[in-house]
Backbone as JSON Lines, residues from 0, in Angstrom:
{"i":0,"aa":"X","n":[114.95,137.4,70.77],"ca":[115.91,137.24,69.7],"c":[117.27,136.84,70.27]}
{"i":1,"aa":"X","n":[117.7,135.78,69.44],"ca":[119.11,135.57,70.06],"c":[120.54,136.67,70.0]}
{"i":2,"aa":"X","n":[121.17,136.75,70.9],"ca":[122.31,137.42,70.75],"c":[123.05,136.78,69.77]}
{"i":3,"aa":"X","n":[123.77,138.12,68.98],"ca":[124.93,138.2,68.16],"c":[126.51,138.72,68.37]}
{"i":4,"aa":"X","n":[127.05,138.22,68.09],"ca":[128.02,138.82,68.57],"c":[129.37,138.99,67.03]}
{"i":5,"aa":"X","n":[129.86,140.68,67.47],"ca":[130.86,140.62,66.56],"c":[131.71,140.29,66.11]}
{"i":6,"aa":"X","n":[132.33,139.72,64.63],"ca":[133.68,139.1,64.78],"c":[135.02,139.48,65.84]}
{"i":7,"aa":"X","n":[135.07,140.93,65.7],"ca":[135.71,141.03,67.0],"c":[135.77,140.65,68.17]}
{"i":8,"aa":"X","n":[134.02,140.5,68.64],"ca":[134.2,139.84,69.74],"c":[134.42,138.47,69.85]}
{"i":9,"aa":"X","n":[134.56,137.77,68.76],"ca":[134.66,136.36,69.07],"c":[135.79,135.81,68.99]}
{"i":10,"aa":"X","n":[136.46,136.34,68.12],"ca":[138.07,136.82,67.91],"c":[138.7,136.65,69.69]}
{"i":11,"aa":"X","n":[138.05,137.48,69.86],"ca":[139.02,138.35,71.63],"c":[138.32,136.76,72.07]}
{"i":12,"aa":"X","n":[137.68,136.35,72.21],"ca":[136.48,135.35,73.45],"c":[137.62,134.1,72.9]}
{"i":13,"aa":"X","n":[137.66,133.93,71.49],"ca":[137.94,132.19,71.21],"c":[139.66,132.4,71.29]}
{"i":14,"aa":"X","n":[140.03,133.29,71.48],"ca":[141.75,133.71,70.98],"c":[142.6,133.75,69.88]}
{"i":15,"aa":"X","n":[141.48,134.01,68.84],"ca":[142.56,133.87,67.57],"c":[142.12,135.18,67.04]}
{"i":16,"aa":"X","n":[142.31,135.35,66.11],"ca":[142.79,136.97,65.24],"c":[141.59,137.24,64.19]}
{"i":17,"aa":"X","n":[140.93,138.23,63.63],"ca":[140.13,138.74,62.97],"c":[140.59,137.81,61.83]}
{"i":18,"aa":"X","n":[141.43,138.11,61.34],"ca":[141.65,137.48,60.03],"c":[141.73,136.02,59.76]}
{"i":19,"aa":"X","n":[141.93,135.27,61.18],"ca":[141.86,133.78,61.05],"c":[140.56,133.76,61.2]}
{"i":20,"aa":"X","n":[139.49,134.12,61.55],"ca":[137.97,133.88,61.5],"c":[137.85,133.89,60.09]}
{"i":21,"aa":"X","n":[138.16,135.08,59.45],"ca":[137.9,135.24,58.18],"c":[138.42,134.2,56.94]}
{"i":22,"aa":"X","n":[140.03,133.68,57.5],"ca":[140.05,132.28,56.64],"c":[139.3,131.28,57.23]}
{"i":23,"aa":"X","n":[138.88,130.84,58.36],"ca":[137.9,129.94,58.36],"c":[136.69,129.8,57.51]}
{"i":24,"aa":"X","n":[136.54,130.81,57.39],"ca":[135.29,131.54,56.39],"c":[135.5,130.99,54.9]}
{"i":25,"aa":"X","n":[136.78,131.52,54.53],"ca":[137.06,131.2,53.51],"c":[137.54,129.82,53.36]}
{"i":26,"aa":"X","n":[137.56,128.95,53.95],"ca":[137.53,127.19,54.23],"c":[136.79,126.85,54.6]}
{"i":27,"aa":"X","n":[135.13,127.41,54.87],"ca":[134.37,126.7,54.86],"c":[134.11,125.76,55.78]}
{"i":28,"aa":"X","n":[134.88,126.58,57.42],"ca":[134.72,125.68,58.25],"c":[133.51,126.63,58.95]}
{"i":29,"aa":"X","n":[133.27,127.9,59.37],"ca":[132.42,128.56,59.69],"c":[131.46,129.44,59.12]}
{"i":30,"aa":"X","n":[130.48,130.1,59.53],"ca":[129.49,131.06,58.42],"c":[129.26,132.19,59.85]}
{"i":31,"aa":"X","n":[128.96,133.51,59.01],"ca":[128.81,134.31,60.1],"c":[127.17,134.33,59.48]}
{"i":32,"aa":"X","n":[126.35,134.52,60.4],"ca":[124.68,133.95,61.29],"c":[124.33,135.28,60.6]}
{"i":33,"aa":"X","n":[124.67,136.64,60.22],"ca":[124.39,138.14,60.07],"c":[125.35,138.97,59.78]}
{"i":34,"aa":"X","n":[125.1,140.32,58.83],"ca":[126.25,141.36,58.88],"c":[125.38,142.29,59.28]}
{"i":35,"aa":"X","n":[125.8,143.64,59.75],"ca":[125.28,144.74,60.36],"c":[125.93,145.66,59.65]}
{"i":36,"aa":"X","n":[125.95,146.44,58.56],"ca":[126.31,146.89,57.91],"c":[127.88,145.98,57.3]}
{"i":37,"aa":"X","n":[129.08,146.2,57.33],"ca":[130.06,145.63,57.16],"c":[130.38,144.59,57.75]}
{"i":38,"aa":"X","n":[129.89,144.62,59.03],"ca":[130.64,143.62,60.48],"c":[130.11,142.37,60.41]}
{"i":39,"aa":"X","n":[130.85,141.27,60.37],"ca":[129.86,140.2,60.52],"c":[129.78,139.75,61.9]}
{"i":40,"aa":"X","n":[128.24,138.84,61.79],"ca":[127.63,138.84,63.23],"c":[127.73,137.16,63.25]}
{"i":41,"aa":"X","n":[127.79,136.61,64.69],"ca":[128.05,135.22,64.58],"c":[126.54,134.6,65.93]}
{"i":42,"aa":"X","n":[125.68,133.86,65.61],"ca":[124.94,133.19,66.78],"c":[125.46,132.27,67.55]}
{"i":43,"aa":"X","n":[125.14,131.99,68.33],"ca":[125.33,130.28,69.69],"c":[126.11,129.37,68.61]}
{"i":44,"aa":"X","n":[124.74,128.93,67.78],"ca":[125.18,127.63,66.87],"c":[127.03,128.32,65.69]}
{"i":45,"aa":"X","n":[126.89,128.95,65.14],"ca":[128.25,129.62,65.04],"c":[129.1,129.5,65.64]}
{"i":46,"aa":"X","n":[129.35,129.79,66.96],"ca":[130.2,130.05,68.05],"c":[130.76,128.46,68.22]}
{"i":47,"aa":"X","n":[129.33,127.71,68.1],"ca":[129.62,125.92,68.51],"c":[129.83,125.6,67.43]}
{"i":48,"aa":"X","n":[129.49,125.58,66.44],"ca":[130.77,125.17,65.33],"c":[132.13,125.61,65.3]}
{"i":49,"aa":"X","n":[132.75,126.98,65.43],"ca":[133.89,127.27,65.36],"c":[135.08,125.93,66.56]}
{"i":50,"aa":"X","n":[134.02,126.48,67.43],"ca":[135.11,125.61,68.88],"c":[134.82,124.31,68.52]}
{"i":51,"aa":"X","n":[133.76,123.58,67.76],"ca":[133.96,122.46,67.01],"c":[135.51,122.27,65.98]}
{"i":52,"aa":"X","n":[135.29,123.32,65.16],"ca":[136.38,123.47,64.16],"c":[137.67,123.69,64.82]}
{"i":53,"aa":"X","n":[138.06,124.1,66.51],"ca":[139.3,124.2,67.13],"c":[139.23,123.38,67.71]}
{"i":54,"aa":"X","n":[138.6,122.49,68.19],"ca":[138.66,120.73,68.87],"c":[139.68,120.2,67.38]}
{"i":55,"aa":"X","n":[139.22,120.08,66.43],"ca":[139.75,119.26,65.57],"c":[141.24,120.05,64.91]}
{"i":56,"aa":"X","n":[141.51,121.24,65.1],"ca":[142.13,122.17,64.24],"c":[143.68,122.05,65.13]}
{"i":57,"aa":"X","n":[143.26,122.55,66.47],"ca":[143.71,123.07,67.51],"c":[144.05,121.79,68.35]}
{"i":58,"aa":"X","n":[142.85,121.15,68.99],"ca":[143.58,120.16,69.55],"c":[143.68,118.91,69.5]}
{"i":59,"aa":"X","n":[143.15,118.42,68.27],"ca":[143.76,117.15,67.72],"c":[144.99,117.83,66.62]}
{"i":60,"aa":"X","n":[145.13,119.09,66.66],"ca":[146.15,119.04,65.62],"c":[146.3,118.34,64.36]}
{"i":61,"aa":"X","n":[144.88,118.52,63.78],"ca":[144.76,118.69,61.99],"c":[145.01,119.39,61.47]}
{"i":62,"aa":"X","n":[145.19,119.3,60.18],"ca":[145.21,119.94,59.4],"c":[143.95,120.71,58.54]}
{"i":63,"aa":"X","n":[143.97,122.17,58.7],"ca":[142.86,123.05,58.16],"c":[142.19,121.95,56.91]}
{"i":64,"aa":"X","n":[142.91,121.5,56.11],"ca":[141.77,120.52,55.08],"c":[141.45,119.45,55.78]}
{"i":65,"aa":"X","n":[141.65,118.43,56.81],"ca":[141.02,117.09,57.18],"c":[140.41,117.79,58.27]}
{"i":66,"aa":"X","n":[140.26,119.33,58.83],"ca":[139.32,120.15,59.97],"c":[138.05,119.95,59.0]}
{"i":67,"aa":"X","n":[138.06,120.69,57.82],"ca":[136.85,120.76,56.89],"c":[136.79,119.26,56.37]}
{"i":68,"aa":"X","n":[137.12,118.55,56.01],"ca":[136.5,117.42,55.41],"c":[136.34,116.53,57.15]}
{"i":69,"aa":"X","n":[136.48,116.35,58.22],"ca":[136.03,115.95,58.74],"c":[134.16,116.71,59.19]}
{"i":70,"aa":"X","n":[134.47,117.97,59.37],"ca":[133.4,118.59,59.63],"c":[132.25,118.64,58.62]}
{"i":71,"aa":"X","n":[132.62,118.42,57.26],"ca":[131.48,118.08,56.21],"c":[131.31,116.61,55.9]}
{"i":72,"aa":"X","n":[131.69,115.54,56.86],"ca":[131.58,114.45,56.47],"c":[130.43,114.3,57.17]}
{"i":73,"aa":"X","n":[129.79,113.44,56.12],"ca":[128.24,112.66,56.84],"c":[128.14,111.36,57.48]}
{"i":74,"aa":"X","n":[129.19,110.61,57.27],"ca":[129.1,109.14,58.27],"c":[130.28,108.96,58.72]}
{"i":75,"aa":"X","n":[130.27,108.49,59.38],"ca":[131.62,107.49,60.73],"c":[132.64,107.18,60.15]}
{"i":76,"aa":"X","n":[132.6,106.34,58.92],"ca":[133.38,106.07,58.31],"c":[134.85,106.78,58.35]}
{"i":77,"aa":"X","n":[134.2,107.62,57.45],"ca":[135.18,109.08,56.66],"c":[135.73,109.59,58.03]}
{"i":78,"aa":"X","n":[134.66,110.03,58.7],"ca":[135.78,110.65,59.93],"c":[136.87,109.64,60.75]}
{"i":79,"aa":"X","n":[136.02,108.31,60.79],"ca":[137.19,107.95,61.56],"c":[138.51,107.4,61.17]}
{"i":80,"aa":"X","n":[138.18,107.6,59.37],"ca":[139.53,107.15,58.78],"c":[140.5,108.2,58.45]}
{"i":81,"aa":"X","n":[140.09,109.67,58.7],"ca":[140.82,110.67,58.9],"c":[141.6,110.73,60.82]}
{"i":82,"aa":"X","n":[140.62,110.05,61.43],"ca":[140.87,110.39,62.96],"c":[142.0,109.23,63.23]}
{"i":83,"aa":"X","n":[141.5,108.23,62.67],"ca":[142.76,107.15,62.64],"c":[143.83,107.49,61.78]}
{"i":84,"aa":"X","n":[143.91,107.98,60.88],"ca":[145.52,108.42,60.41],"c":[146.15,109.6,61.08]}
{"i":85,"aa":"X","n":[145.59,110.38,62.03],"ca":[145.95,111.51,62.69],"c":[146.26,111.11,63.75]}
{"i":86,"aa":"X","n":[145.31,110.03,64.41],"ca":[146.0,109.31,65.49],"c":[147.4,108.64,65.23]}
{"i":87,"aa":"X","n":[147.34,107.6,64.48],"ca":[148.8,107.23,64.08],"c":[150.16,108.04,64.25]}
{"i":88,"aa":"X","n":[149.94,109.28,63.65],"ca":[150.95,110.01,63.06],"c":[151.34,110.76,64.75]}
{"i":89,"aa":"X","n":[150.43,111.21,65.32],"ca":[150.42,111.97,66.8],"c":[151.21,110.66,67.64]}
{"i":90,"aa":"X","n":[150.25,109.29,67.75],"ca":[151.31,108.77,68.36],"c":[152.62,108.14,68.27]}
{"i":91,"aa":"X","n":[153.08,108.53,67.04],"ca":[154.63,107.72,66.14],"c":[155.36,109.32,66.98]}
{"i":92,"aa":"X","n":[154.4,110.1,67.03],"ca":[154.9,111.38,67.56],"c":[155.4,111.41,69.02]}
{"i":93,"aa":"X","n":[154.55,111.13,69.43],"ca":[155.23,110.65,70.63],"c":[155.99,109.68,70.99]}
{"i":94,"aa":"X","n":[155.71,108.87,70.26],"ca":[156.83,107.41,70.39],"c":[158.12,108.19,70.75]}
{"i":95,"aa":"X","n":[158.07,108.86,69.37],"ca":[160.01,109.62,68.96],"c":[160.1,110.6,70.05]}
{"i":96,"aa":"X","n":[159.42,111.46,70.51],"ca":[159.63,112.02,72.07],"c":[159.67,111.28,73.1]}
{"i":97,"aa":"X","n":[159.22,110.17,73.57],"ca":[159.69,109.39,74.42],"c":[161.1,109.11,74.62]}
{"i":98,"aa":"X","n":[161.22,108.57,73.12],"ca":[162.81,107.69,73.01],"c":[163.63,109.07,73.5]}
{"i":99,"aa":"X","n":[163.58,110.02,72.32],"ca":[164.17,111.57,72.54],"c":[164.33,111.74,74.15]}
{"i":100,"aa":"X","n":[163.39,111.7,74.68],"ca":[163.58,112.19,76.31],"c":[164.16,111.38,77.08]}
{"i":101,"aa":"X","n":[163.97,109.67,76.69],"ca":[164.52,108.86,77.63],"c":[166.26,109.39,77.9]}
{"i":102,"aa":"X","n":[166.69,109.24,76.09],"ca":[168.33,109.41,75.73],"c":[168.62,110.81,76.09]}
{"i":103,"aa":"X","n":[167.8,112.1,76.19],"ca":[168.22,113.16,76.87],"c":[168.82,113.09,78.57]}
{"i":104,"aa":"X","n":[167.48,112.2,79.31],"ca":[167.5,111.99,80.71],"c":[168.6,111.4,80.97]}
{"i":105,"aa":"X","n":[169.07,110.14,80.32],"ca":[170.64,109.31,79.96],"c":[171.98,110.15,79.95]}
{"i":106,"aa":"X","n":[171.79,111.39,79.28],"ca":[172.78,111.79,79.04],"c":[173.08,112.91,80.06]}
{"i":107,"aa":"X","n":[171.47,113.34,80.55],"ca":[171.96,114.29,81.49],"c":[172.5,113.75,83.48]}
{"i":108,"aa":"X","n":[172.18,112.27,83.42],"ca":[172.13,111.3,84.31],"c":[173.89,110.52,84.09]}
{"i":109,"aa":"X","n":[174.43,110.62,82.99],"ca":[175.71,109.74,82.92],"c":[176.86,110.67,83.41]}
{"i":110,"aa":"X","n":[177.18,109.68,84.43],"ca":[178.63,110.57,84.96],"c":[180.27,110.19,84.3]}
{"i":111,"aa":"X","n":[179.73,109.57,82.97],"ca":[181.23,109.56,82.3],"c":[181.31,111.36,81.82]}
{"i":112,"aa":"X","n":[182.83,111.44,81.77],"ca":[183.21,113.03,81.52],"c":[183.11,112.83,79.85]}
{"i":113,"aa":"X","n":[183.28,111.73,79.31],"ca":[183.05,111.58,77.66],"c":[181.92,110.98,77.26]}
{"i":114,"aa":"X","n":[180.41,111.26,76.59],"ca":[179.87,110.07,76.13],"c":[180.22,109.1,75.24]}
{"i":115,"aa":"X","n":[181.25,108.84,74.67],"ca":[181.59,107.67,74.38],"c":[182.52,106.73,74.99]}
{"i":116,"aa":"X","n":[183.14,107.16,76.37],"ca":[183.46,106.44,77.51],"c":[181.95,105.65,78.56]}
{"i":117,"aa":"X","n":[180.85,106.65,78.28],"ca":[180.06,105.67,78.94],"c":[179.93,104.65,78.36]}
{"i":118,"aa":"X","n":[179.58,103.57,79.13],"ca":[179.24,102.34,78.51],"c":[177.31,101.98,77.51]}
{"i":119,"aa":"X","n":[176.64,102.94,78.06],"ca":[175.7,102.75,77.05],"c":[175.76,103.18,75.77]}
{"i":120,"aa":"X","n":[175.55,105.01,75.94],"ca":[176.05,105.44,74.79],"c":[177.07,104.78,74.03]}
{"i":121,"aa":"X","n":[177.99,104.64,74.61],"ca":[179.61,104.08,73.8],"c":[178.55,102.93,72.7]}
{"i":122,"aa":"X","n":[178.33,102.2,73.41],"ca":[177.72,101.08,72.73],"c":[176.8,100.92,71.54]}
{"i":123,"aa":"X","n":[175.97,101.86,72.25],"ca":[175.16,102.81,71.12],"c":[175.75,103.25,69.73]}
{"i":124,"aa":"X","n":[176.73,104.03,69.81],"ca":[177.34,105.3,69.01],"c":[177.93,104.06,68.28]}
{"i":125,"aa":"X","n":[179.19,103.04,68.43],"ca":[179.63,102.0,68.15],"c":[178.6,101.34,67.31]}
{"i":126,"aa":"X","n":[177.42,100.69,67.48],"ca":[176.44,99.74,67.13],"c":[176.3,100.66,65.98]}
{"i":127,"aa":"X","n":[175.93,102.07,66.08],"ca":[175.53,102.85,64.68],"c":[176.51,103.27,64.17]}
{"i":128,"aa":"X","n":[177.35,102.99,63.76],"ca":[178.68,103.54,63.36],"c":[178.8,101.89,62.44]}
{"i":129,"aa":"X","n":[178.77,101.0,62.86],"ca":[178.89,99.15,62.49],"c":[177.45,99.21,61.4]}
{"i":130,"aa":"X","n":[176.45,99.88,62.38],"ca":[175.3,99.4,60.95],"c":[175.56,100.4,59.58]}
{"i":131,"aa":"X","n":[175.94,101.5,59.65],"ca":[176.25,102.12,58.8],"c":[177.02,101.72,58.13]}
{"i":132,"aa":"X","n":[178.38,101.45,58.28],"ca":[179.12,100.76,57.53],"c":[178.92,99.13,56.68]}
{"i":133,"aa":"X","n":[177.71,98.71,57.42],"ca":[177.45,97.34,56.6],"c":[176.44,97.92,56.08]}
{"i":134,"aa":"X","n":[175.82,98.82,55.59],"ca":[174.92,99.7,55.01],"c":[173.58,98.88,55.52]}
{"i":135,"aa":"X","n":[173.34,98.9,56.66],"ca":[172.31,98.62,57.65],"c":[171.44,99.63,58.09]}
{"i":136,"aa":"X","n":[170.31,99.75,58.72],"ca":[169.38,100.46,59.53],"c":[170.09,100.61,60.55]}
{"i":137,"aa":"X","n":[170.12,101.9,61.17],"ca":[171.32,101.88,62.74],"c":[169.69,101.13,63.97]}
{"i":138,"aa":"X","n":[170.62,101.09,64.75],"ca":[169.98,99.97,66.13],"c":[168.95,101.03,66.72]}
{"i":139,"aa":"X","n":[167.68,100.58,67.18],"ca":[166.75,101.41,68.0],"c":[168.13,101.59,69.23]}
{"i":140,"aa":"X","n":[167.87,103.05,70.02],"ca":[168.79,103.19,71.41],"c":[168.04,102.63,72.48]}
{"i":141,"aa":"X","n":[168.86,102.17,73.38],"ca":[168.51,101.08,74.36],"c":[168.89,101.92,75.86]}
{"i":142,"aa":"X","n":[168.39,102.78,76.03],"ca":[168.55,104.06,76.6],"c":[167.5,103.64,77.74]}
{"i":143,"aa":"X","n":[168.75,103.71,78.94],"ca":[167.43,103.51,80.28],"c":[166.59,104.35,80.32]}
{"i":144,"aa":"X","n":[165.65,103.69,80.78],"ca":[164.03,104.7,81.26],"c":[163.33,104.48,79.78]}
{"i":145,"aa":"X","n":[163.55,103.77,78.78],"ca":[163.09,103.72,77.95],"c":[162.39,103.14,77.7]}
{"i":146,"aa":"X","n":[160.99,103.32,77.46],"ca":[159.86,101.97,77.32],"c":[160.26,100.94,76.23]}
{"i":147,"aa":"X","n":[160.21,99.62,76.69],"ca":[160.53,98.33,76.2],"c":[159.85,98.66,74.57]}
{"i":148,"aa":"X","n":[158.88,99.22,74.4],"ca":[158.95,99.13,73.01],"c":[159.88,100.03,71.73]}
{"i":149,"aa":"X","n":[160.75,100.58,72.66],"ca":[161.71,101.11,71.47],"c":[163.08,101.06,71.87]}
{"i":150,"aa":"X","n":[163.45,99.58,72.51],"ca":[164.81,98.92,72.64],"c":[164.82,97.8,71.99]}
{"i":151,"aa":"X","n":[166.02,97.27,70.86],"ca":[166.02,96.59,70.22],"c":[165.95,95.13,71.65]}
{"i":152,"aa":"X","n":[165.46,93.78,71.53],"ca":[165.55,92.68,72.3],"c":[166.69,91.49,72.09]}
């Protein structure tokens, strides 16, 4: 007979909390395999769905409803048009941390005592200060170390 194991223990094993098993439960991303009086009991295949359901939850960083509608989808399609809008959004995510870190590294790298005496920033701050006032989009920052795709050309 296969081993079972208690929500508790799977709780402690996968790292999340009694009660987040139990909303999984209640979303329909997992089923517990047995109860033993009160306790519910979880098998192998259980266990590999859940860490299925934290691949997608956890580390693609979905959202608990596109976790379950990817996991109840039956063809390629559907999932990969959920996996492609999650992709998108993760890497626009990073895009903006890139830029973010380049102009951090800039600022912690510029030896003017004012940033608007340096000459990038200055230029910068200036350029968005001009598009604003012509009620413009302000300028992508042109911030060394910055990958060519998020400096205006």
């Amino acid at each position: 007979m296969e081993r079972l194991y208690s929500i508790s223990e799977v709780a402690r094993v996968f790292g999340v909390s009694v009660p987040t098993l139990r909303y999984y439960e209640e979303r329909g991303l997992i089923q517990p395999t047995a109860r033993r009086g009160r306790v519910r009991q979880y098998d192998r295949g259980a266990l590999e769905r859940l860490a299925y359901a934290q691949l997608w939850h956890g580390d693609g960083m979905m959202s608990l409803a596109d976790t379950a509608a990817i996991m109840t989808s039956e063809h390629a399609p559907e999932r990969h048009a959920l996996i492609s809008a999650r992709h998108d959004a993760v890497q626009d995510r990073i895009d903006r941390l890139s830029r973010a870190a380049a102009i951090l590294r800039h600022m912690l790298r510029c030896p003017a005592d004012h940033p608007l005496s340096c000459p990038v920033t200055g230029a910068y701050i200036r350029s968005r200060v001009d598009a604003a006032l012509a009620g413009e989009e302000p300028p992508e920052p042109a911030f060394p170390s910055m990958p060519a795709s998020h400096r205006d050309t």
